[in-house]
C-alpha positions as CSV (number, residue, x, y, z in Angstrom):
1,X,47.4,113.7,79.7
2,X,48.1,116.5,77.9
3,X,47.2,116.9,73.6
4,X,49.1,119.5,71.9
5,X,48.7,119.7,68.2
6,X,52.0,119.8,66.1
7,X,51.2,120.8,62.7
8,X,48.6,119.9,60.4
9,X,48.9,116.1,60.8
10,X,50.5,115.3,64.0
11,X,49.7,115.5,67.7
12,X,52.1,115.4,70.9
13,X,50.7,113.8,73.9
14,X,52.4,114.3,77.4
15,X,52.4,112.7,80.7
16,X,53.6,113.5,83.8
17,X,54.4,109.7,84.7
18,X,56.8,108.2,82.3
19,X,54.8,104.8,83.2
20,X,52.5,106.3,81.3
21,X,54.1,107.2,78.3
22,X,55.0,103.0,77.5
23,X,51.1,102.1,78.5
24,X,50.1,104.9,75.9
25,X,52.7,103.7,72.9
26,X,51.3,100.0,73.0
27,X,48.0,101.3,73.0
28,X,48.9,103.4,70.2
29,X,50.0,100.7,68.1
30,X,47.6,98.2,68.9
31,X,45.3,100.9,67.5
32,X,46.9,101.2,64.4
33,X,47.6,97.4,63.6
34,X,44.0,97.5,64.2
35,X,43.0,99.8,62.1
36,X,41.2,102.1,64.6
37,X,44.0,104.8,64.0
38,X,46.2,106.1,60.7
39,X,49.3,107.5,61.6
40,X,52.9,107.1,60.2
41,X,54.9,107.6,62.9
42,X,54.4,106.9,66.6
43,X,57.4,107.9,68.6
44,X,57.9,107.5,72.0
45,X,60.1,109.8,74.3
46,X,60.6,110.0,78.0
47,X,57.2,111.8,79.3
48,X,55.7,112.5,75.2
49,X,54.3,110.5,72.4
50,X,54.3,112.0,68.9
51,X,51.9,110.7,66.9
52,X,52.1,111.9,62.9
53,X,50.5,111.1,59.8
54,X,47.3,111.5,61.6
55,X,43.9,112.0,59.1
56,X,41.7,112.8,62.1
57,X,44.2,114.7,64.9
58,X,40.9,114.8,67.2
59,X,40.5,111.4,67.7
60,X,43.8,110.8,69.2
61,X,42.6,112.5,72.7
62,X,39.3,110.1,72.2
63,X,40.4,107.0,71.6
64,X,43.1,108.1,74.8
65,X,40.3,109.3,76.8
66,X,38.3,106.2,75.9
67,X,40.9,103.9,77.2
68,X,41.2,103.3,73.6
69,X,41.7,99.4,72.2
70,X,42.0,96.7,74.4
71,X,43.2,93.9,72.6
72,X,47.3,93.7,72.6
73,X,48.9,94.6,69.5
74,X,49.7,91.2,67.3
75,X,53.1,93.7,66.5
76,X,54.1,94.2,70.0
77,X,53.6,90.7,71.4
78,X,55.7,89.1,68.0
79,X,58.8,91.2,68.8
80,X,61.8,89.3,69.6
81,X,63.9,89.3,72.9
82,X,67.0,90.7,72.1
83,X,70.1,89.5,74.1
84,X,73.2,91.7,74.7
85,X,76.1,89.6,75.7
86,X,78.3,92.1,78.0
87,X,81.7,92.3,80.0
88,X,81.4,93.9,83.0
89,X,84.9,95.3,83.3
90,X,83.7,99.4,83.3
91,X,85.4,102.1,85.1
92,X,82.4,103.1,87.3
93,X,81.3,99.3,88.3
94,X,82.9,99.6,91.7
95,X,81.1,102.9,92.2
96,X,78.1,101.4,91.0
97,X,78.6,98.4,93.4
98,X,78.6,100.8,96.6
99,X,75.8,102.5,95.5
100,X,73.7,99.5,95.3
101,X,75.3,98.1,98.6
102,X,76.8,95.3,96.8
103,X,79.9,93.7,94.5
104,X,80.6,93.9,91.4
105,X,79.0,90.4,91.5
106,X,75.7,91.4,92.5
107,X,76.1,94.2,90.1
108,X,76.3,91.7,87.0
109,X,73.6,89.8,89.2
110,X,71.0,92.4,89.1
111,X,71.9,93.3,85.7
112,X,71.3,90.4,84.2
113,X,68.6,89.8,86.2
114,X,66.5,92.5,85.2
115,X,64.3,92.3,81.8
116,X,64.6,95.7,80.4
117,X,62.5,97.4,78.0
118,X,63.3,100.0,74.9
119,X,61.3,103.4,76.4
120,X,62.0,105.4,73.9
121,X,65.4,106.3,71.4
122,X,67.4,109.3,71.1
123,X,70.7,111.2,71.9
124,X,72.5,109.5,69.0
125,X,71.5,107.1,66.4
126,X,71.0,104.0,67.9
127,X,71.2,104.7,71.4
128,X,67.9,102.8,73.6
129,X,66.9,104.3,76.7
130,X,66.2,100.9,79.0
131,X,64.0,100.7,81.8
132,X,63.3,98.3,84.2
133,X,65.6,98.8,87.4
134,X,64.0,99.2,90.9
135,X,63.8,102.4,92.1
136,X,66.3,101.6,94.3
137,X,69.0,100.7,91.6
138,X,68.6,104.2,89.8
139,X,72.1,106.0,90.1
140,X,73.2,109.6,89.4
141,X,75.2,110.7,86.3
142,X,78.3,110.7,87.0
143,X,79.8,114.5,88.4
144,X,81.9,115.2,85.3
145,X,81.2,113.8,81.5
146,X,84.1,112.1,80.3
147,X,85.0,113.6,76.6
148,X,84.8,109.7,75.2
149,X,82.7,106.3,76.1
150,X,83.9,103.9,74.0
151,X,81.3,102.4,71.4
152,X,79.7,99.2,73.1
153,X,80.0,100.5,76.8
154,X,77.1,99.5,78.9
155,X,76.2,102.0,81.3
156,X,73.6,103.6,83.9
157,X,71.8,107.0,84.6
158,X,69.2,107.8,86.6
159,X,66.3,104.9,86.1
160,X,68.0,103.6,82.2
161,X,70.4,100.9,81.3
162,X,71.8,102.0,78.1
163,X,74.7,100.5,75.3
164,X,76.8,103.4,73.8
165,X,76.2,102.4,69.8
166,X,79.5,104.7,68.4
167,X,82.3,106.6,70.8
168,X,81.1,110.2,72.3
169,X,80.8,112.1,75.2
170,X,79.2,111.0,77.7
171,X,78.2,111.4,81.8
172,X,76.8,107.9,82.2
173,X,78.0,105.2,85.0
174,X,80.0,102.7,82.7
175,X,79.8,99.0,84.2
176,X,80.5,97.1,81.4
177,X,81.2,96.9,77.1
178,X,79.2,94.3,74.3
179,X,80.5,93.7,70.8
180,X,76.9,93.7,69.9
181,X,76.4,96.1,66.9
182,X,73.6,98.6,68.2
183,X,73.6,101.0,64.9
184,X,75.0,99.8,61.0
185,X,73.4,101.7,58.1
186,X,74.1,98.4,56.0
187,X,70.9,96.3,58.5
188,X,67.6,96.9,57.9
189,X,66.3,98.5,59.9
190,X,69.9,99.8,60.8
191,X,69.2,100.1,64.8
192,X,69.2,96.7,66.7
193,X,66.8,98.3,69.3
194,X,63.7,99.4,69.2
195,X,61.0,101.2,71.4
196,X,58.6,98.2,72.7
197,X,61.3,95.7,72.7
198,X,62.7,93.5,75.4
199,X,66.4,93.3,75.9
200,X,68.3,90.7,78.5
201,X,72.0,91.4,79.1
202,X,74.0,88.5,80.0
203,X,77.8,88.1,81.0
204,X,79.7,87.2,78.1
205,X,81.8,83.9,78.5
């Protein structure tokens, strides 16, 4: 672990694993439900964790170094499943299929079968990175960006699953599309996915 201060109140901490980085986020806010650490925002990216709003910025690489709190967040462990239902009709799902040796079948199969998890949030407002694949069901970006993904497209890259929340560019294998609202500045909080939570797809009917 690496600790990098970032102004007077925050601190960036960086990992080479990105295992790491989702061990060190719960840990993070178990801490601060429990009171052992202030901080306003703990945000979670793909190898970092920013951590503002910090009174003491030294006691961050402590309480990291110290393994920190032990008990799981009472936060965390009340945060809700969330369930995308999905077509798998996308443009790449056949390419996706012979990557992975497979159908499209066993494409849904797999999909559906893994229980992903929110890493981190970025690229556009809304958008979850999603891990949980095997190693051996990471895929490559696709060649050449297409100039629109349609909103709701469910797509892959590298190890994340991801659901495009409004139309943009984008390089990611699409193997499928949800009518599931991922971003709406009228819902509190306005993004349906958040870092920490757990997220099912399954085929729509």
């Amino acid at each position: 672990m690496r600790a990098r201060r970032a102004g007077p109140s925050a601190v960036l901490l960086e990992w080479d694993d990105e295992a790491a980085v989702s061990a060190a986020y719960d840990l993070l806010v178990a801490a601060r439900t429990e009171g052992v650490l202030t901080a306003s925002e703990i945000v979670p990216a793909a190898r970092t964790v920013l951590v503002d709003g910090v009174t003491d910025p030294d006691r961050i690489r402590t309480l990291m170094e110290a393994g920190g709190v032990h008990a799981p967040s009472p936060a965390a462990g009340s945060l809700p499943t969330i369930t995308i239902p999905t077509t798998y009709d996308g443009e790449d799902l056949d390419d996706v299929a012979r990557m992975w040796r497979t159908d499209r079948a066993g494409v849904v199969a797999i999909h559906t079968g893994t229980e992903f998890r929110v890493a981190f949030c970025g690229f556009a407002p809304g958008f979850a990175y999603l891990t949980g694949l095997d190693a051996q069901h990471h895929v490559a970006r696709r060649p050449s960006p297409r100039t629109r993904v349609p909103a709701g497209t469910v797509a892959l890259a590298g190890p994340y699953s991801g659901v495009y929340p409004s139309a943009s560019p984008g390089g990611w294998q699409c193997i499928g599309r949800t009518e599931a609202m991922l971003f709406d500045l009228e819902n509190d909080p306005p993004a349906l996915l958040a870092p920490g939570v757990t997220v099912r797809f399954v085929e729509a009917a």
